[in-house]
Each structure stands twice: as C-alpha cells, then as structure tokens.
SESEVEX-840727 format. One record per residue (C-alpha): residue number from 1; chain; x, y, z. Coordinates in pm, whole numbers, padded with zeros to 5 digits. Layout:
<mikols>
<mikol nr="NUM" kette="A" x="X" y="Y" z="Z"/>
...
</mikols>
This chain:
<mikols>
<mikol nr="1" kette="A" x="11050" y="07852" z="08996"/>
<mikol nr="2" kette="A" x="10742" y="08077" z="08985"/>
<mikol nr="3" kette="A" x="10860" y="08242" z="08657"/>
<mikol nr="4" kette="A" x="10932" y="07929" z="08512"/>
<mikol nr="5" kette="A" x="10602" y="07795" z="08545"/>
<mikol nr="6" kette="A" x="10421" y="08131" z="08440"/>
<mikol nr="7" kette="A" x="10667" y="08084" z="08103"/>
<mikol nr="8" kette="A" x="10556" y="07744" z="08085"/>
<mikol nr="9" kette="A" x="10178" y="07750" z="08138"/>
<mikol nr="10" kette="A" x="10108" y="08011" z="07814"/>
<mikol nr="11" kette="A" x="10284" y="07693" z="07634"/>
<mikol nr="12" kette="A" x="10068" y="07371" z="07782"/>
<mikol nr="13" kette="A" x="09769" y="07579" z="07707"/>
<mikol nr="14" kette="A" x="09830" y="07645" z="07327"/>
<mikol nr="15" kette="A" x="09963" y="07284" z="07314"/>
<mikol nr="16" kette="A" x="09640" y="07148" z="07436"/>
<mikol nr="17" kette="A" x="09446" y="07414" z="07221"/>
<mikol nr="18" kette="A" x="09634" y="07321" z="06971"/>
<mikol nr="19" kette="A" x="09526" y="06953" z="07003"/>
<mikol nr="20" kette="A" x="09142" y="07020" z="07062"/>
<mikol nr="21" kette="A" x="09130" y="07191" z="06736"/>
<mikol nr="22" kette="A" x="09299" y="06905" z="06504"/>
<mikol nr="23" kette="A" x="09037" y="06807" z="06268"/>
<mikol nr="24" kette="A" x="08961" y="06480" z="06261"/>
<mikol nr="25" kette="A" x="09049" y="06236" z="06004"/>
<mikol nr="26" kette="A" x="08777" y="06142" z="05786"/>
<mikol nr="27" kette="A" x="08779" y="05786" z="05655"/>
<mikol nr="28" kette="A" x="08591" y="05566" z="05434"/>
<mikol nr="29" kette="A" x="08651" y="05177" z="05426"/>
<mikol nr="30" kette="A" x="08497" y="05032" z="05142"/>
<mikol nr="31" kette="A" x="08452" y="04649" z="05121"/>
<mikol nr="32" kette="A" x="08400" y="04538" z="04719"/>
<mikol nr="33" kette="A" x="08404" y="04215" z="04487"/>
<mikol nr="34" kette="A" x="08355" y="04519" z="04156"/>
<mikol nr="35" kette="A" x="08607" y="04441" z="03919"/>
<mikol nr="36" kette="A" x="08936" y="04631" z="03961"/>
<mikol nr="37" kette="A" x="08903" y="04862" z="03668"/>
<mikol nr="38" kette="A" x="08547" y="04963" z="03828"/>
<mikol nr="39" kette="A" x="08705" y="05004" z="04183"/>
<mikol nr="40" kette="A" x="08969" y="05226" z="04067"/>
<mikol nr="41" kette="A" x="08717" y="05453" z="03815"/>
<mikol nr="42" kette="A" x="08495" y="05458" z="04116"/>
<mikol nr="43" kette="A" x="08781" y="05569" z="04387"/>
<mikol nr="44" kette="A" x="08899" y="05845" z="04132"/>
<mikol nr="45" kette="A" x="08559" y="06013" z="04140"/>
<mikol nr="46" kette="A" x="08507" y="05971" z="04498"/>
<mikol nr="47" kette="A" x="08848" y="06156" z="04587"/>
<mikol nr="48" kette="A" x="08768" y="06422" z="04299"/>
<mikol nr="49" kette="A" x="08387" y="06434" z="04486"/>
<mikol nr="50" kette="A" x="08484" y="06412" z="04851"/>
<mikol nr="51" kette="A" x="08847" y="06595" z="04832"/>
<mikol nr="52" kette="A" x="08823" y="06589" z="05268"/>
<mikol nr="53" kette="A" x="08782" y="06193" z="05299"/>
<mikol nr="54" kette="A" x="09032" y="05953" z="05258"/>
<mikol nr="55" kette="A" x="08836" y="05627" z="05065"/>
<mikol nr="56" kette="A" x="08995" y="05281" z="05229"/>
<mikol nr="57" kette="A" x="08963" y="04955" z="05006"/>
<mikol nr="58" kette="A" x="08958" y="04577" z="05053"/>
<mikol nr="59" kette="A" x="08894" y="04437" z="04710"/>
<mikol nr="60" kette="A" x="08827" y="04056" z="04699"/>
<mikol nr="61" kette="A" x="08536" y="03753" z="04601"/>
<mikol nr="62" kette="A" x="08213" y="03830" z="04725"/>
<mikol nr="63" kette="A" x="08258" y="03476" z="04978"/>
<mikol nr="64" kette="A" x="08598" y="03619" z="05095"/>
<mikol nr="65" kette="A" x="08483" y="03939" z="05203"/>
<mikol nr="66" kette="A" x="08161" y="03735" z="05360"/>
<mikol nr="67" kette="A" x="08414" y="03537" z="05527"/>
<mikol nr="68" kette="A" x="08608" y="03817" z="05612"/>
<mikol nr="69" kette="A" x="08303" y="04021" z="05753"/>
<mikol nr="70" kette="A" x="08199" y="03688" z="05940"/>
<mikol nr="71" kette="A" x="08498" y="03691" z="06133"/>
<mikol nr="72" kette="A" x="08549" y="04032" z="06243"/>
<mikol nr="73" kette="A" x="08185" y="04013" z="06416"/>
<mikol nr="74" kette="A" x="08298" y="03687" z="06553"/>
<mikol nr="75" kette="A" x="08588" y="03889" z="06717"/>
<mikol nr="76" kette="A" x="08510" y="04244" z="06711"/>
<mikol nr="77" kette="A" x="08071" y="04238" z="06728"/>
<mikol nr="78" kette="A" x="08107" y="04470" z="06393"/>
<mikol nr="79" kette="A" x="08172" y="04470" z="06065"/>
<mikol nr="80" kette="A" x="08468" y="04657" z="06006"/>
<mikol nr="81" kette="A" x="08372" y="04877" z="05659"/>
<mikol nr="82" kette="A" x="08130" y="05119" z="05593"/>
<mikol nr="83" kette="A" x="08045" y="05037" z="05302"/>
<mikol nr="84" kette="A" x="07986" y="04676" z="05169"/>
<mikol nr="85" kette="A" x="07933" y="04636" z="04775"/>
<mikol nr="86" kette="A" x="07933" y="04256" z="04687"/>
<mikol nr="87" kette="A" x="07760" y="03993" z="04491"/>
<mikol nr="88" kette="A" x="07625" y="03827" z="04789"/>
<mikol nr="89" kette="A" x="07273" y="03886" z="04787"/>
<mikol nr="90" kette="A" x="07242" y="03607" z="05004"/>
<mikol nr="91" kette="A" x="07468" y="03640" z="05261"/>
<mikol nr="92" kette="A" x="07329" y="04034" z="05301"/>
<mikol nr="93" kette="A" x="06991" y="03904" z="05349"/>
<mikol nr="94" kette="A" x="07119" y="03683" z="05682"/>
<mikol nr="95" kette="A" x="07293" y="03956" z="05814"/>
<mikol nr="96" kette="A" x="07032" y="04190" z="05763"/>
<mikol nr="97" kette="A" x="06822" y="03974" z="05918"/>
<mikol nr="98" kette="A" x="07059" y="03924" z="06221"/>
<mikol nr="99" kette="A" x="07058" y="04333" z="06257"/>
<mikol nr="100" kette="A" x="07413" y="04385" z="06119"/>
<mikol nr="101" kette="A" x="07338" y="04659" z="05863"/>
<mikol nr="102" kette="A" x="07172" y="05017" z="05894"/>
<mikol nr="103" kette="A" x="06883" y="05096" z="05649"/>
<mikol nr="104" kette="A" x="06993" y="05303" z="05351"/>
<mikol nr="105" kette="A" x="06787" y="05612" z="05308"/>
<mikol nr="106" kette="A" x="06447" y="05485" z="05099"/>
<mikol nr="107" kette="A" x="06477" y="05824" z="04866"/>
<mikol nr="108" kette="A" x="06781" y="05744" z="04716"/>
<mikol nr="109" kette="A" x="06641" y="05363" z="04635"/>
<mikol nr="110" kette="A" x="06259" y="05455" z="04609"/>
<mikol nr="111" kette="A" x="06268" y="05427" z="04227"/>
<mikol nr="112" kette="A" x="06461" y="05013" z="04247"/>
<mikol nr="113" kette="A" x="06221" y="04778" z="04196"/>
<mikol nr="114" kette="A" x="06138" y="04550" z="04506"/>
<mikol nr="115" kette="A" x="06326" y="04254" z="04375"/>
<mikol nr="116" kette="A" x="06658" y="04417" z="04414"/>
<mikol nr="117" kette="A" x="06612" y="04570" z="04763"/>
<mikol nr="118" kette="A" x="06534" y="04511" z="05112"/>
<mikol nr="119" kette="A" x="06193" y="04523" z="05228"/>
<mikol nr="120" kette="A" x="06303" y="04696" z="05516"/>
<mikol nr="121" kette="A" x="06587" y="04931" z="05294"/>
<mikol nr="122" kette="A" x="06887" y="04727" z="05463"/>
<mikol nr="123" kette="A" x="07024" y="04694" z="05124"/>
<mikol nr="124" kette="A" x="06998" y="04737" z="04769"/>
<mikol nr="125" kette="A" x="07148" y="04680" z="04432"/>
<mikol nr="126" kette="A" x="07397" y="04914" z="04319"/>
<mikol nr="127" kette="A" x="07424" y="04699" z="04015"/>
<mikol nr="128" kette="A" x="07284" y="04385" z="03792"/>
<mikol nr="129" kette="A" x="07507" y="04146" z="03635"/>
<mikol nr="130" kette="A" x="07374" y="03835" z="03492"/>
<mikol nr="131" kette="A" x="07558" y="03475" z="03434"/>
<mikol nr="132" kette="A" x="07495" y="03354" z="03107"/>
<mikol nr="133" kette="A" x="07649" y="02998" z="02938"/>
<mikol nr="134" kette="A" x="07934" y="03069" z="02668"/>
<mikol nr="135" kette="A" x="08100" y="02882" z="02443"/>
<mikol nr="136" kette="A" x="08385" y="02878" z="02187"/>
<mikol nr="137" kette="A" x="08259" y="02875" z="01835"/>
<mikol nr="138" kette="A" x="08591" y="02729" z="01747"/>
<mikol nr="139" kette="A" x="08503" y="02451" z="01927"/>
<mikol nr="140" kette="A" x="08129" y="02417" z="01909"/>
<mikol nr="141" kette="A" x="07920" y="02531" z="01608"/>
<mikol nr="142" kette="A" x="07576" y="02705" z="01709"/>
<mikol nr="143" kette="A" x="07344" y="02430" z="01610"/>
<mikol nr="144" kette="A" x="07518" y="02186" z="01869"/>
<mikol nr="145" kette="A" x="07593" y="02419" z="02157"/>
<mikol nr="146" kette="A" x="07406" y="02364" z="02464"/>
<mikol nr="147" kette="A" x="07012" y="02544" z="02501"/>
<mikol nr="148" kette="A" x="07025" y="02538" z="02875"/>
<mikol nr="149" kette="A" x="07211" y="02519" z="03195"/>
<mikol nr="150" kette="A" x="07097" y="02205" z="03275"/>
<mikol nr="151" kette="A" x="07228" y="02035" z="02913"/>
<mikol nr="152" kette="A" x="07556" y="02066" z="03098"/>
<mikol nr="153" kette="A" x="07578" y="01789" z="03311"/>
<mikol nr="154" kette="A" x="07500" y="01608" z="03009"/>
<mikol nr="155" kette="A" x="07809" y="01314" z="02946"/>
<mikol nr="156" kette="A" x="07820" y="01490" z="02575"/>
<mikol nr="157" kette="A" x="08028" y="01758" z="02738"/>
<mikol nr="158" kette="A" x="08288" y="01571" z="02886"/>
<mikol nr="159" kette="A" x="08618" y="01719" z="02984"/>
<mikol nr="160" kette="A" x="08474" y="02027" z="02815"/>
<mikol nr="161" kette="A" x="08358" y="02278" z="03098"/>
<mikol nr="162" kette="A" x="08494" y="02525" z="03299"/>
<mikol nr="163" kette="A" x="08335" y="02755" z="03582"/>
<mikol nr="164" kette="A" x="08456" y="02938" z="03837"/>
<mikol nr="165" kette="A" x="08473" y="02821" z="04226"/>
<mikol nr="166" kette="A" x="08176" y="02865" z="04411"/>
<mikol nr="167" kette="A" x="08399" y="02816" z="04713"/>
<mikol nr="168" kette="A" x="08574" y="03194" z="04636"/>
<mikol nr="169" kette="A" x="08339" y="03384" z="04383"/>
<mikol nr="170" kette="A" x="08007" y="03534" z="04519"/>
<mikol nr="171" kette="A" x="07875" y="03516" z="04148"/>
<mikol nr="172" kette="A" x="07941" y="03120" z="04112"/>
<mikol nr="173" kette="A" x="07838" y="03047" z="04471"/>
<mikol nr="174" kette="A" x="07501" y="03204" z="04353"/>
<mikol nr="175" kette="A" x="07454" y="03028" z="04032"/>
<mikol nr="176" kette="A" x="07521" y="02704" z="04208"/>
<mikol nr="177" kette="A" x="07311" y="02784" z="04494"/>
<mikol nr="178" kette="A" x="07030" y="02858" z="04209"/>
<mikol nr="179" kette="A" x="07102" y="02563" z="04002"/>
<mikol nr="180" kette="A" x="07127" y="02294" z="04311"/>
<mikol nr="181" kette="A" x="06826" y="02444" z="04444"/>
<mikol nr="182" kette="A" x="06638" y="02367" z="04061"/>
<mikol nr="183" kette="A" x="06797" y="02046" z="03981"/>
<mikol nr="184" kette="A" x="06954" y="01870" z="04258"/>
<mikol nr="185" kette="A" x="07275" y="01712" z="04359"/>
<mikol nr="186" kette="A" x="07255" y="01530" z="04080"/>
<mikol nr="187" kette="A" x="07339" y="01798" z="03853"/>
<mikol nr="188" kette="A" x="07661" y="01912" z="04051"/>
<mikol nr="189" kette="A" x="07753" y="01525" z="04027"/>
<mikol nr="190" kette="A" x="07715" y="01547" z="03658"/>
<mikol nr="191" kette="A" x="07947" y="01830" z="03622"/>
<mikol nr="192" kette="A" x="08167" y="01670" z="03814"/>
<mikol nr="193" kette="A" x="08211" y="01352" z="03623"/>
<mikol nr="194" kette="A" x="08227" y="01521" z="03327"/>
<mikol nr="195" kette="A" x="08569" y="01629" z="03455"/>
<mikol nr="196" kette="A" x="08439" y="02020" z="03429"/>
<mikol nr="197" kette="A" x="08718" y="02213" z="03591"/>
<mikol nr="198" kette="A" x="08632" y="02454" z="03867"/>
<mikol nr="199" kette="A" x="08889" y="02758" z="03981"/>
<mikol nr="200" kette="A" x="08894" y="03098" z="04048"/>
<mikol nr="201" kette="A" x="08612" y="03342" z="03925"/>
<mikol nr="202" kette="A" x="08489" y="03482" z="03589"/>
<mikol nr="203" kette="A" x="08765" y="03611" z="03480"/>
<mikol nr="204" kette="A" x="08960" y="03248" z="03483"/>
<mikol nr="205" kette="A" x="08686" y="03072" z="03300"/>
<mikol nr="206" kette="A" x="08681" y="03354" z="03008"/>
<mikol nr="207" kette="A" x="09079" y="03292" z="02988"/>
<mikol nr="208" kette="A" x="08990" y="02898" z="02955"/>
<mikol nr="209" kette="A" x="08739" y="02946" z="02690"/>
<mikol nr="210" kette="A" x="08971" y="03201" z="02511"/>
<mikol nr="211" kette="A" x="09265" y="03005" z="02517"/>
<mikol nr="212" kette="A" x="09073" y="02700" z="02420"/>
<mikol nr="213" kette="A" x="09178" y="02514" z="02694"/>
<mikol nr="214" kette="A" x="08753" y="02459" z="02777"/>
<mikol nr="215" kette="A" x="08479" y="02479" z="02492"/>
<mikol nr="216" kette="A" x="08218" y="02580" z="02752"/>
<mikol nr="217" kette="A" x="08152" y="02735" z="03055"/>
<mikol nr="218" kette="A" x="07914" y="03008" z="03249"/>
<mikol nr="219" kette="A" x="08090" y="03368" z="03342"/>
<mikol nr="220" kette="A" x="07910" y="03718" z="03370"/>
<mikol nr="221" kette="A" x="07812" y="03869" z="03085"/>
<mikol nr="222" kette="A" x="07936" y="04213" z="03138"/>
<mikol nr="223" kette="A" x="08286" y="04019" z="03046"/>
<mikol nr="224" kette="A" x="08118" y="03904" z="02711"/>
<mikol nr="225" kette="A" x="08022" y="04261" z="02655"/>
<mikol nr="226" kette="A" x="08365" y="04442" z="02753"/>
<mikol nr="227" kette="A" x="08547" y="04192" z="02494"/>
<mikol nr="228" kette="A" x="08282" y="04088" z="02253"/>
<mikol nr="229" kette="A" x="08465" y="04302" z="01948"/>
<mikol nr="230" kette="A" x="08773" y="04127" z="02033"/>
<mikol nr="231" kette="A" x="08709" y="03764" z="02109"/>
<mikol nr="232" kette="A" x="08417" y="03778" z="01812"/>
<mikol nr="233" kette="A" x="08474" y="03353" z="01858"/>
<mikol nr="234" kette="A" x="08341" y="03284" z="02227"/>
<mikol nr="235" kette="A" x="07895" y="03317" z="02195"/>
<mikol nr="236" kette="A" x="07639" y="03392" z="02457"/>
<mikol nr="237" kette="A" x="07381" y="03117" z="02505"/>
<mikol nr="238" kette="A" x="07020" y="03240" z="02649"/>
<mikol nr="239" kette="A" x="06946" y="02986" z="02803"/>
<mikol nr="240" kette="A" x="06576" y="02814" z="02762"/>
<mikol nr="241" kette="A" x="06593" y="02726" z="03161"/>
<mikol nr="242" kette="A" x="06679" y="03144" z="03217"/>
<mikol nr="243" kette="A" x="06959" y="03339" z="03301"/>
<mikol nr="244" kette="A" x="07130" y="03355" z="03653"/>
<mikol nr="245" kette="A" x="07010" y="03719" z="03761"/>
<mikol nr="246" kette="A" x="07297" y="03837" z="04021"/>
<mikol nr="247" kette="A" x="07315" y="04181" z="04208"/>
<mikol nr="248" kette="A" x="07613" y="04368" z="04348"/>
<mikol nr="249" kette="A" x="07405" y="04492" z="04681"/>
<mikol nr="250" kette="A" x="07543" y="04817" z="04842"/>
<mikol nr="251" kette="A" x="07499" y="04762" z="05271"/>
<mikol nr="252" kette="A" x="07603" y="04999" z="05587"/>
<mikol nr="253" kette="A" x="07737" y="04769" z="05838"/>
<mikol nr="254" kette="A" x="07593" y="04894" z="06157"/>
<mikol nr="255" kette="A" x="07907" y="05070" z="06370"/>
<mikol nr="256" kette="A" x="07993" y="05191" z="06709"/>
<mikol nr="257" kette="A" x="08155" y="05557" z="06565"/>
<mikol nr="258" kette="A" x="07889" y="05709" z="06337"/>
<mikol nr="259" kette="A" x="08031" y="05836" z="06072"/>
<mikol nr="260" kette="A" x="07735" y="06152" z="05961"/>
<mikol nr="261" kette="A" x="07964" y="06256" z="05650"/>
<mikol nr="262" kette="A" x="07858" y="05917" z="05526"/>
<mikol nr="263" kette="A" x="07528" y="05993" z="05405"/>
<mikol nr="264" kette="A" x="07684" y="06204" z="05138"/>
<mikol nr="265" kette="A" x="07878" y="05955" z="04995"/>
<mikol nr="266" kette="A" x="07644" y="05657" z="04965"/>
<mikol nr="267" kette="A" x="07389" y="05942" z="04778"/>
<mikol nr="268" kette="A" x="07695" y="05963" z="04578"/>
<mikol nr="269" kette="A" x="07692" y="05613" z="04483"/>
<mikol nr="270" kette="A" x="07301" y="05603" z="04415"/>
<mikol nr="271" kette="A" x="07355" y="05893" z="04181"/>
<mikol nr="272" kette="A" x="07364" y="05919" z="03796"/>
<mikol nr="273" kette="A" x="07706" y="05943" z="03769"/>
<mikol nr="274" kette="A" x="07758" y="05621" z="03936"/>
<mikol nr="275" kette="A" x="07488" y="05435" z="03759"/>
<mikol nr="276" kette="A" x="07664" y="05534" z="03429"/>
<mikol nr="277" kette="A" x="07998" y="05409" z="03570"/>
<mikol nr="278" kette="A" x="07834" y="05066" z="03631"/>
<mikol nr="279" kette="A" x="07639" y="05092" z="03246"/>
<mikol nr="280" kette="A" x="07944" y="05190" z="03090"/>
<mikol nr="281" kette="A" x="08132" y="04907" z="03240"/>
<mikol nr="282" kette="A" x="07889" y="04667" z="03088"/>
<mikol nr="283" kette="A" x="07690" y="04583" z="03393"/>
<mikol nr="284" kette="A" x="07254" y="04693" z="03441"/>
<mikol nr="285" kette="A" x="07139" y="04993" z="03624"/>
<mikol nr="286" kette="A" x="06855" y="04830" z="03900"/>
<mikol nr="287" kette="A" x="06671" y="05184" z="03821"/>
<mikol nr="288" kette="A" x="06438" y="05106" z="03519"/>
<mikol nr="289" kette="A" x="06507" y="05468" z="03379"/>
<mikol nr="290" kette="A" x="06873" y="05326" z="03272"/>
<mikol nr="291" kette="A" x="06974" y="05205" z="02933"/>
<mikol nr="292" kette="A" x="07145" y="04839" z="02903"/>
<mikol nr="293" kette="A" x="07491" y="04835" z="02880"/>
<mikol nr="294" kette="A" x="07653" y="04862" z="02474"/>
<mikol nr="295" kette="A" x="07567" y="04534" z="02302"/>
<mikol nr="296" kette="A" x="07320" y="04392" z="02631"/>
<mikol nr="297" kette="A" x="06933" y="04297" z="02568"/>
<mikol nr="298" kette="A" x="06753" y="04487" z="02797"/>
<mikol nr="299" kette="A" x="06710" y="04350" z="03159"/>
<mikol nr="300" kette="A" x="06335" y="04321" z="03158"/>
<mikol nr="301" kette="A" x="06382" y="04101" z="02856"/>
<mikol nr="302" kette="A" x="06625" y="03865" z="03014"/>
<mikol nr="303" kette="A" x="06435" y="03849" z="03348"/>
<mikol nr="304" kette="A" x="06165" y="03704" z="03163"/>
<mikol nr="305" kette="A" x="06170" y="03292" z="03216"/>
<mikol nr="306" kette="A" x="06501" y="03363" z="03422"/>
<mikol nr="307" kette="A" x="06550" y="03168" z="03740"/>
<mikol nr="308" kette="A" x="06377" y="03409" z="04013"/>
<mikol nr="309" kette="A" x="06548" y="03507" z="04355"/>
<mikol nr="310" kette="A" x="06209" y="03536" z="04597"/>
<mikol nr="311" kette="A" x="06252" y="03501" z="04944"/>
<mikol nr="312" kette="A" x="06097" y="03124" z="04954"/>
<mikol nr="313" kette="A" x="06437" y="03019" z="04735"/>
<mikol nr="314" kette="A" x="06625" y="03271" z="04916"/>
<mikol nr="315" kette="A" x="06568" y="03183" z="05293"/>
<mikol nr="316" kette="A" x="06567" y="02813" z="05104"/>
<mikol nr="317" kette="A" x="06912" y="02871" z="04974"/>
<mikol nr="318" kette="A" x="07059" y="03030" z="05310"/>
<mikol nr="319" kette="A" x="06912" y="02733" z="05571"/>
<mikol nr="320" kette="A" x="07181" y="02529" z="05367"/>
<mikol nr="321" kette="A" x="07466" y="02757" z="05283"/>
<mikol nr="322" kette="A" x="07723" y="02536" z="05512"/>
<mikol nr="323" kette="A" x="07554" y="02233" z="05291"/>
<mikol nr="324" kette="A" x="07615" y="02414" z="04942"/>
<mikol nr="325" kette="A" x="07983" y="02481" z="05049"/>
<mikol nr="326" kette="A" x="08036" y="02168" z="05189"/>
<mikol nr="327" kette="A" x="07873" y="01941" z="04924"/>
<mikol nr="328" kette="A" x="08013" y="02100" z="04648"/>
<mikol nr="329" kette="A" x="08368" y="02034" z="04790"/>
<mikol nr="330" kette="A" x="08308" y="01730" z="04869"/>
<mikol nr="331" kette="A" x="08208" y="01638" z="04512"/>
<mikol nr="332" kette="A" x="08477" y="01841" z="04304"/>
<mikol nr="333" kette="A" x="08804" y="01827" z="04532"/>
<mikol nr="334" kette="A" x="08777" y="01505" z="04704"/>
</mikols>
C-alpha cells in the first residue's frame, strides 16, 4: 500500500500543477446596436489585434439591449457585457447616473467635444449618426417635399409615411423622444392618423421608400450615404426645424471580475483605425480632427439649428421614458 501511494502522489501533484498553471480564458462580451457589416469589420480587427481574447457578441436595437441590460441587473445586480456600444444616449445617462458603468480613461476621449461625453467620463461617443427626412423623388418632386419634421403630421401626407418603431430601435426611440419633447402629443397623433406605418428600424423604412411602398419617411443617413449611387431616386431633406443628432455611446458596465486586459481593447476602439472603420461606413467621427463620411456635409454644419441634446431635454426626456413608450403604443397599435 505504501508503494502505491508513493507511485501515486508524484501523479496528484503534477495533476494539480498542472491545473494551477492553465491560463485563463480571456473573454470579451460586447453588447452592440452597429450595423452587422460594422460588427463583423470590427470583430475581424479585434481578433487580428488581440489574437489571446476571444470577442463575445449580442447584436440587437439599442431598446433591446437596454431592455436586456435592465433585466440582468434586475436579476444578477450587473450588467452582463463589457462593453456596451448603442444608440441609447439616454438610457446610458440613467445608468450612469445610477453607478452602473466605470469611467473610461479621459486620455483616450480628451479630444470629444463635451456634448458627446460624460461629464464625469462614464461614457462617450464612439460614433455620430444623424436622422434626416427622405423621400422618393418618384413619388414627390423637390419643390413639394416636406422642409421640416414637423410638416409631417401634416393631413397632406396621408398614408404616405413610414418610420421605424421607437418601441425596438434606439435611433427612432430618440427622434421621437426629441420630436414629442418639441411638439407635443399632438404631433405623434398626427402621424398616426395619417396612417404612417411604424415597424422595425432604419433599415425597414429605406426598403419602404425603395420599394415605393411609402413616399416618405426619416432613417439614418449613413444608409443614404452607403446607397446614394444606387438608389440616385430616394433625397435627403435638411430639415429647417434641424436634424436628429444621435450617438452610438461606448460604456464599461461596472463588474464583479475585473477584467485589466480590457483597457487595451477599449484604447483600441478610441483609436484611428476604429474611427476610420466608423467614417468609412458612412457614420461621423465625435473627434473634430475626422473627415465626414464620402458624400456627408460636415457635422459642425449640420449641428447648426439641429435639435440639441443638453441635459435640461435629456433628464426631461428620461423622467418620462415609461410615458414615451407607453403613449406612443397606445396611439399607433391600439
């Protein structure tokens, strides 16, 4: 018995040697409403970057993954990603506020201009889109097409509109949030009875107006861009009352495991070469130094006039977020 345990013990000791020294998995869970060509651009260079970490993602609407996030704290007391990239400046501004996020280091965001970051660095832009009206010159020549947002709850455009569900998309919930906020329930109601059609995001309004089954709707504009060579019928209206200035903000849920290999990566997405990804896919840089994307006015240009997001609207806006949600259901699908 003695010789089979001195056999025996050589074994359990490289066995448990064995296990001390397993390196540990690292892992990156990414939470994003970027379109899915962006996403999978984006993952490529991360892998190529960060060979050692495996990159996690759960791509949905900016209100899903809000909803999603919600949730987990509800259950878990955390946010279960890393990294959050979404079009929900609003909702990122309650939870920073509630002390769900970690600040993001101010060097790699010193040179974004106030507007499109945290006071406090709990988030920041990692990129601009901005909702402009469209419409089908098929359909609509340029001396009759709307000159503002709020011409369309005018009866003149009557079965005619589509946008995308505010219910879902991070980008619609924030124009309507923006647009209630300036004109009222009134102007929801007017869409409404003009039988405007609401479902799914940007991408589902473009296919209306392209198809023809809409004349007129509001969508991002990096979509315009992308397609504008192909679909030379559907037109960009700047609107008199302003564009809808959006933001894709980039925020580190706070976590129980630190994660210190992190650091490196969200540099990484601060950097050059992800800004380009972002211009090149038709979206604006929040660093000044950054060209507009091919065929886009610059951004200081289109902020002029443009419906502003300071925090009187914002903490406004997010004292009646239920109210938003709920009213506009109320009014389109009842």
């Amino acid at each position: 018995m003695k010789k089979f345990l001195l056999v025996l013990i050589p074994f359990l000791l490289i066995s448990c040697n064995q296990e001390k020294k397993a390196p540990e998995v690292k892992r990156v869970w990414i939470y994003s409403s970027l379109w899915k060509g962006t996403v999978d651009e984006i993952n490529e260079k991360l892998k190529a970057k960060f060979p050692e970490i495996e990159f996690h993602w759960y791509k949905d609407g900016s209100e899903e993954i809000a909803g999603k996030s919600d949730t987990q704290i509800l259950t878990d007391g955390e946010i279960n990603a890393d990294i959050i990239i979404a079009t929900s400046r609003l909702w990122m501004q309650e939870k920073a506020k509630q002390g769900y996020f970690s600040p993001i280091d101010q060097n790699l965001i010193a040179e974004i201009p106030d507007e499109f970051k945290n006071k406090s660095n709990l988030f920041a832009s990692f990129s601009v889109p901005v909702t402009v009206p469209v419409y089908n010159s098929k359909k609509i020549i340029p001396s009759e097409a709307p000159k503002s947002f709020k011409e369309l709850s005018s009866p003149k455009w009557m079965k005619r509109i589509a946008i995308g569900n505010p219910l879902s998309s991070g980008t619609n919930f924030t124009t309507l949030a923006m647009l209630q906020h300036h004109y009222g329930w009134d102007f929801v109601q007017g869409l409404r009875e003009n039988k405007t059609i609401s479902n799914g995001g940007n991408g589902t309004v473009y296919q209306a107006l392209k198809s023809g089954k809409r004349d007129i709707g509001w969508l991002t504009m990096d979509i315009m861009l992308r397609y504008m060579d192909e679909e030379k019928d559907l037109k960009i209206i700047y609107p008199s009352d302003g564009v809808i200035i959006q933001q894709n903000v980039l925020a580190l849920p706070k976590r129980k495991k630190q994660k210190p290999f992190l650091k490196d990566v969200v540099k990484w997405f601060f950097s050059e070469e992800a800004q380009k990804i972002m211009v090149d896919a038709y979206s604006y840089s929040p660093f000044p130094s950054h060209a507009p994307p091919k065929g886009g006015k610059p951004l200081t240009e289109l902020m002029k006039g443009s419906f502003r997001w300071d925090d009187m609207v914002i903490d406004s806006v997010n004292r009646k977020r239920k109210e938003l949600r709920d009213g506009f259901a109320s009014i389109f699908f009842k």
